[in-house]
C-alpha positions in Angstrom: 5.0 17.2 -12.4 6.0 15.4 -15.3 3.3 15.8 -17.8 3.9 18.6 -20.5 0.5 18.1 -21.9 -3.0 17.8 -20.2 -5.2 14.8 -21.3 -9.3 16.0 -21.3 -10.0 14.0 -18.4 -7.2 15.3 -16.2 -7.0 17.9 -13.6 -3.4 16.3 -11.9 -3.6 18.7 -8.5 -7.3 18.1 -8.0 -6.7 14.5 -8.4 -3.8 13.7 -6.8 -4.5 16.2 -3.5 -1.1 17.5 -3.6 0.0 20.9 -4.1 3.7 20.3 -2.8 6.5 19.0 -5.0 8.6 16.3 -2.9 12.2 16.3 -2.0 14.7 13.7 -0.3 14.1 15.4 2.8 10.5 15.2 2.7 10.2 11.5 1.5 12.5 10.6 4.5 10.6 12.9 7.2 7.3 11.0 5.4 8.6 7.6 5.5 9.8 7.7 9.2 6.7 9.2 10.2 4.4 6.2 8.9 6.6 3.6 9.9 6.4 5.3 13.6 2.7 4.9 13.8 3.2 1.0 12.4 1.9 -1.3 15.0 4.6 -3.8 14.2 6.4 -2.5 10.7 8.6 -5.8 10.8 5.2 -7.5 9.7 4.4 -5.4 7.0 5.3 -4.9 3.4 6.1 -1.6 3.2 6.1 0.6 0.0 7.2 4.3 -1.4 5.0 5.0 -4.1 5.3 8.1 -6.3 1.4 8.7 -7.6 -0.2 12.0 -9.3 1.7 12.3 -12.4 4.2 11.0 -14.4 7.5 10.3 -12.7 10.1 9.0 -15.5 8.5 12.6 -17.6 10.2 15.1 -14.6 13.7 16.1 -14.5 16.5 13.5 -14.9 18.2 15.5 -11.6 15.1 15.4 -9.8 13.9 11.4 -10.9 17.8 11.1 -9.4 17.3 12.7 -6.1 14.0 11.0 -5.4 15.3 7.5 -6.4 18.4 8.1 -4.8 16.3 8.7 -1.4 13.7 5.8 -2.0 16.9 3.0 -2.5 18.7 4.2 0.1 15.3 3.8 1.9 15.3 0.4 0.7 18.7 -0.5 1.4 18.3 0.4 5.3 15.2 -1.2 5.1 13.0 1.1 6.0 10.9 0.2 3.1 10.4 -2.9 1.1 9.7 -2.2 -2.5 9.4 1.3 -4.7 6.4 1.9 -6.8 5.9 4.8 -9.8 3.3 5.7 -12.1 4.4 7.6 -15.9 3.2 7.3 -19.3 3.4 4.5 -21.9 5.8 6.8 -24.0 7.7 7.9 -21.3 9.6 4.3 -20.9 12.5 3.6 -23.0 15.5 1.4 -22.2 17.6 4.5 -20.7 14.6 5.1 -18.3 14.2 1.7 -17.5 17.9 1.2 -16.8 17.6 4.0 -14.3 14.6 2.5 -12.2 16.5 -0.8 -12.1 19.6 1.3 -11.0 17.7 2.3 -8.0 15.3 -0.7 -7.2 12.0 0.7 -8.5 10.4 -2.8 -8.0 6.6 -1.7 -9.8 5.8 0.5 -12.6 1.7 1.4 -13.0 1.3 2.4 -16.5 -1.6 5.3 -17.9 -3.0 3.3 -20.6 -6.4 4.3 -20.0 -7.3 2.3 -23.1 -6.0 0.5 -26.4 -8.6 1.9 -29.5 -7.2 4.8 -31.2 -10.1 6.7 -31.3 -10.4 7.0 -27.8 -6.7 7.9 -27.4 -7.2 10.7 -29.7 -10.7 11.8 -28.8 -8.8 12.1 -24.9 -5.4 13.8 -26.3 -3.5 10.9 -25.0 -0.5 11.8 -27.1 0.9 8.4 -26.9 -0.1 5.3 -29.5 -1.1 1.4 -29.0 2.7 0.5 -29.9 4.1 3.1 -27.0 1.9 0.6 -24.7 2.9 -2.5 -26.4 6.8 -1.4 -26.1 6.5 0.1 -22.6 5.4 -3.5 -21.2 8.0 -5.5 -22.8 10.7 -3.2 -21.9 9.7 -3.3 -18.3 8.9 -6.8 -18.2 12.4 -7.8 -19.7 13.6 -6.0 -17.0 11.7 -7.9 -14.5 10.3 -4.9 -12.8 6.7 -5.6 -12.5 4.0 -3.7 -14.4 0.4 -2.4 -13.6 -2.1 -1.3 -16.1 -4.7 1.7 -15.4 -8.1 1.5 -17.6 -10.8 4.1 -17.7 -14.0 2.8 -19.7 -16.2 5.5 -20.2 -13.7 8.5 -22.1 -14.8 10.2 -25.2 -16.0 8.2 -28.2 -15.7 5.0 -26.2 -18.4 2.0 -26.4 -19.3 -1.4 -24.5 -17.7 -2.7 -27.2 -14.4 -0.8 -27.4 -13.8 -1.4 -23.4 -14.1 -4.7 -23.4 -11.5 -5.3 -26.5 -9.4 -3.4 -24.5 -9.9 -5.6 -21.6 -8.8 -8.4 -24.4 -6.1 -6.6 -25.8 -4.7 -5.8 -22.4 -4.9 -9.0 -21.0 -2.7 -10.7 -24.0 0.0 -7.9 -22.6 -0.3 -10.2 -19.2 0.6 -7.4 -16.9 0.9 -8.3 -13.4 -2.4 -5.9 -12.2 -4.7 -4.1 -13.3 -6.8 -0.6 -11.9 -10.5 0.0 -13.6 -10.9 4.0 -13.2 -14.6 4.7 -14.9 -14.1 8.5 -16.3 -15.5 10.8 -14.0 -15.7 14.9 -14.9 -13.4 16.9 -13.2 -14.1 21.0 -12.5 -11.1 22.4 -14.5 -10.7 20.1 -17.3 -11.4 20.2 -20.8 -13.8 17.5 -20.3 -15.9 19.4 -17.9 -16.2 22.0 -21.3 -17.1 19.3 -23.6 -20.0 18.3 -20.3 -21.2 21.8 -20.1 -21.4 22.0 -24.8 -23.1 18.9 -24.8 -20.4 17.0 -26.4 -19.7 14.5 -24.0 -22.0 12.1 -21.5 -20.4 9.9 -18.9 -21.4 6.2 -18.2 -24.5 6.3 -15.7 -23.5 4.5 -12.3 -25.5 1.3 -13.5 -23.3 0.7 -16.8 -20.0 1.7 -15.2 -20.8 -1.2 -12.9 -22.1 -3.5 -15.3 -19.2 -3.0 -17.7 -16.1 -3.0 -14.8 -17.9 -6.4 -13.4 -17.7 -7.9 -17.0 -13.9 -6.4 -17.1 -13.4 -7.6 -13.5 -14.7 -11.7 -14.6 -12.4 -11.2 -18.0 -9.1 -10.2 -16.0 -10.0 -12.8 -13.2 -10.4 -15.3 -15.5 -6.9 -14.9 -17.0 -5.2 -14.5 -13.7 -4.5 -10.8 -13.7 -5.9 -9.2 -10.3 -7.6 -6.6 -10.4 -6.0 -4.4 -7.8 -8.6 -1.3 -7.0 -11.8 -0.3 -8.7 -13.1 3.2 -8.8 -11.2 6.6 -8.1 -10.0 6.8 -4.1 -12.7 8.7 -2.1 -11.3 11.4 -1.4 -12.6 14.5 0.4 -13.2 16.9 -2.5 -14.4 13.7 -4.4 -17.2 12.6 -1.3 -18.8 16.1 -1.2 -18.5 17.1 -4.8 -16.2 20.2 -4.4 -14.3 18.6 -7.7 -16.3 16.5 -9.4 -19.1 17.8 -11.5 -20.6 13.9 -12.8 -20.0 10.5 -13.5 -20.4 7.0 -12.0 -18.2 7.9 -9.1 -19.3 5.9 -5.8 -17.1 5.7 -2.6 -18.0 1.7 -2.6 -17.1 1.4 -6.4 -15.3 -1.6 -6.0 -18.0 -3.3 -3.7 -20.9 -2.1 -5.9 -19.0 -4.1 -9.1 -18.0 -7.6 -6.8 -21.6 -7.3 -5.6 -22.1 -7.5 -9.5 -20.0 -10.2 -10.2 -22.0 -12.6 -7.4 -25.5 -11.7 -9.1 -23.7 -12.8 -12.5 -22.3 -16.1 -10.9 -26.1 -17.3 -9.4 -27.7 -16.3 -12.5 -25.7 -18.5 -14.3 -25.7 -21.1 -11.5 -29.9 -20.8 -12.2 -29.4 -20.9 -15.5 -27.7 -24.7 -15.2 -31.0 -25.9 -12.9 -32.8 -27.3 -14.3 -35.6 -27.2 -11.3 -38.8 -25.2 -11.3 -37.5 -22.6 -8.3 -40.9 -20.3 -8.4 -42.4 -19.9 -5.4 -39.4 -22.6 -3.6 -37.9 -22.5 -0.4 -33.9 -20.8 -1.3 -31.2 -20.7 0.4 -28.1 -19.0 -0.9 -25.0 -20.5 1.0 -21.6 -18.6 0.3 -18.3 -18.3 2.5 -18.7 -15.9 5.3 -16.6 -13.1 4.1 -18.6 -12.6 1.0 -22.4 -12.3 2.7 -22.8 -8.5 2.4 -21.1 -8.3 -1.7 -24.1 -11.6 -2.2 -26.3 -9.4 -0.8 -25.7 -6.3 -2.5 -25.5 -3.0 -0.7 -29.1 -1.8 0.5 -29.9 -5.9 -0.5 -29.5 -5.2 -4.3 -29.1 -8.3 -5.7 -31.9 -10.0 -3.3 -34.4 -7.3 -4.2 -33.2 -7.8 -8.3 -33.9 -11.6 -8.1 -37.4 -11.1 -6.2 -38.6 -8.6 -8.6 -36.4 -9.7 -11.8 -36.9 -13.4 -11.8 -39.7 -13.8 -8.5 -37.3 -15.5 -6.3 -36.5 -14.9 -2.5 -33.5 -15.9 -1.5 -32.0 -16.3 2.9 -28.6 -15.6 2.2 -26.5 -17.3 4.8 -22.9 -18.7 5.6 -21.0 -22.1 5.3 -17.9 -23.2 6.7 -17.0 -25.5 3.5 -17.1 -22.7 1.6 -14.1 -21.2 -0.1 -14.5 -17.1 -0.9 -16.2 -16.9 -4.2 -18.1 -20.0 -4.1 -22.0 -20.2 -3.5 -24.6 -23.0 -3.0 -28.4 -23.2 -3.5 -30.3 -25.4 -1.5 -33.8 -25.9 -3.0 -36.3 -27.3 -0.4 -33.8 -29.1 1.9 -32.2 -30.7 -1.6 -28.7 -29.1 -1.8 -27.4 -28.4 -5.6 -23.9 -28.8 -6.8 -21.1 -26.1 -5.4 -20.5 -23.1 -8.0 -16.7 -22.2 -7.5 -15.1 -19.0 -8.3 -13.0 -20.9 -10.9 -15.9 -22.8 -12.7 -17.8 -19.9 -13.0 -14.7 -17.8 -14.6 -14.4 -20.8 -16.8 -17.6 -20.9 -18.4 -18.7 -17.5 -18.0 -19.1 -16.4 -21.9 -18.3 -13.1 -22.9 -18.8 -12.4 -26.8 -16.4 -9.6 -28.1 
């Protein structure tokens, strides 16, 4: 629902898994259902989200009946906050009037990027400015605002991402979503696959590209909220998706990334002569198996890549994100999260 035209990328009811179209009585049945399997509900932070499409492009009668049932929701509290996802062009001050009316707290916006070839080449239908307006008007209203990204689409580059990535971070949303473009069975996309006309980031460069995305937005503040398309059924065995870098441990996969970036440049300050040492790889105990790297990725890259052996273990002093060599029983300086983000060099 909600989108009049269909983007190249897009198949909505293969992505979203949801053939139904929702009413008041079915968002209350749904609501009341979750909260009953809720451990303790009073604990949590509970949200009605309206995902698959784009919400403020449906019927005003039907945005009003949905709203209506989500703030009343809210006012019972039942739920804590309302969430939506729409288009860029589909926010204008009348629209955003109407969220506030009815408490939408979060608005998630399809950018899916800022260079105009790309937005063309993928029949976006909607321009840079639609982006730039959509942001303000929503911010001025104080109803936060998310940004989806998907590096990879038609006539896209390295390049072109990551000024995006720039571009998009002077907007200062309040979070960000990296979807690399995967190939969808019934999309015009999956056409321009099967001509020849189109090649989707390998696995290896979608991470590498989202992990230099992932240290840009961290660096300026704006989390980066998911990473990768949710592993869905269809998605795991393939019934839908035909190629692309689509992992169910996406996000891992790039974080994993983002350690092997932080100790290479943490070797790149020693000044020591580490072949053939002793190392020992200390990082906060939460973040063992990303340092690791799934299947021991990043040890095995560093053993064959620069002959080192790392035994990756834990430390209590640690804060997550931070890691420590020891060379030798002669412990090196802390690398922080923070320092690293701050020195960190990416050239646009």
């Amino acid at each position: 629902m909600g989108c009049p035209h269909t983007c190249v990328f897009c198949n909505q009811k293969k992505i979203a898994g949801c053939f139904e179209e929702p009413t008041a009585d079915y968002i209350n049945k749904t609501v009341f259902s979750y909260l009953e399997s809720f451990n303790d509900a009073k604990k949590a932070y509970v949200e009605l989200a309206f995902y698959g499409g784009s919400f403020t492009g449906i019927s005003e009668s039907v945005q009003e009946e949905l709203l209506l049932a989500a703030s009343n929701l809210k006012k019972i509290k039942a739920i804590d906050g309302i969430r939506l996802s729409t288009r860029p062009d589909y926010i204008n001050p009348q629209i955003v009037s109407r969220l506030k009316k009815y408490g939408v707290n979060t608005v998630e916006l399809g950018v899916q990027s800022l260079d105009n070839d790309v937005l063309i080449s993928s029949q976006r239908g909607h321009s840079i400015g639609d982006v730039e307006d959509a942001v303000e008007l929503l911010k001025k209203s104080a109803i936060q605002v998310g940004i989806q990204l998907m590096p990879g689409l038609p006539q896209d580059s390295v390049e072109k991402m990551l000024r995006t990535t720039q571009r998009v971070i002077e907007l200062k949303p309040h979070f960000v979503r990296i979807y690399p473009t995967v190939v969808i069975k019934e999309t015009q996309l999956a056409k321009q696959l099967d001509e020849g006309l189109f090649e989707p980031l390998s696995l290896e460069n979608a991470i590498e590209v989202s992990a230099i995305m992932f240290i840009m937005f961290s660096k300026a503040g704006i989390p980066v909220i998911r990473l990768g398309l949710q592993a869905t059924d269809n998605l795991i065995i393939g019934k839908d998706l035909l190629a692309g870098p689509f992992h169910p441990a996406f996000g891992e996969l790039v974080k994993s990334r983002v350690f092997r970036k932080q100790l290479e440049y943490l070797l790149a300050e020693v000044s020591l002569q580490l072949n053939n040492s002793k190392l020992f790889l200390f990082c906060n105990r939460h973040d063992i198996s990303q340092v690791k790297g799934q299947k021991k990725a990043n040890i095995i890259y560093f053993r064959e890549e620069h002959n080192l052996n790392f035994m990756v273990k834990s430390r209590d002093d640690l804060d997550s994100g931070s890691i420590a060599l020891e060379i030798e029983n002669s412990k090196l300086p802390v690398l922080t999260r923070r320092e690293f983000l701050n020195n960190y060099r990416i050239i646009l």
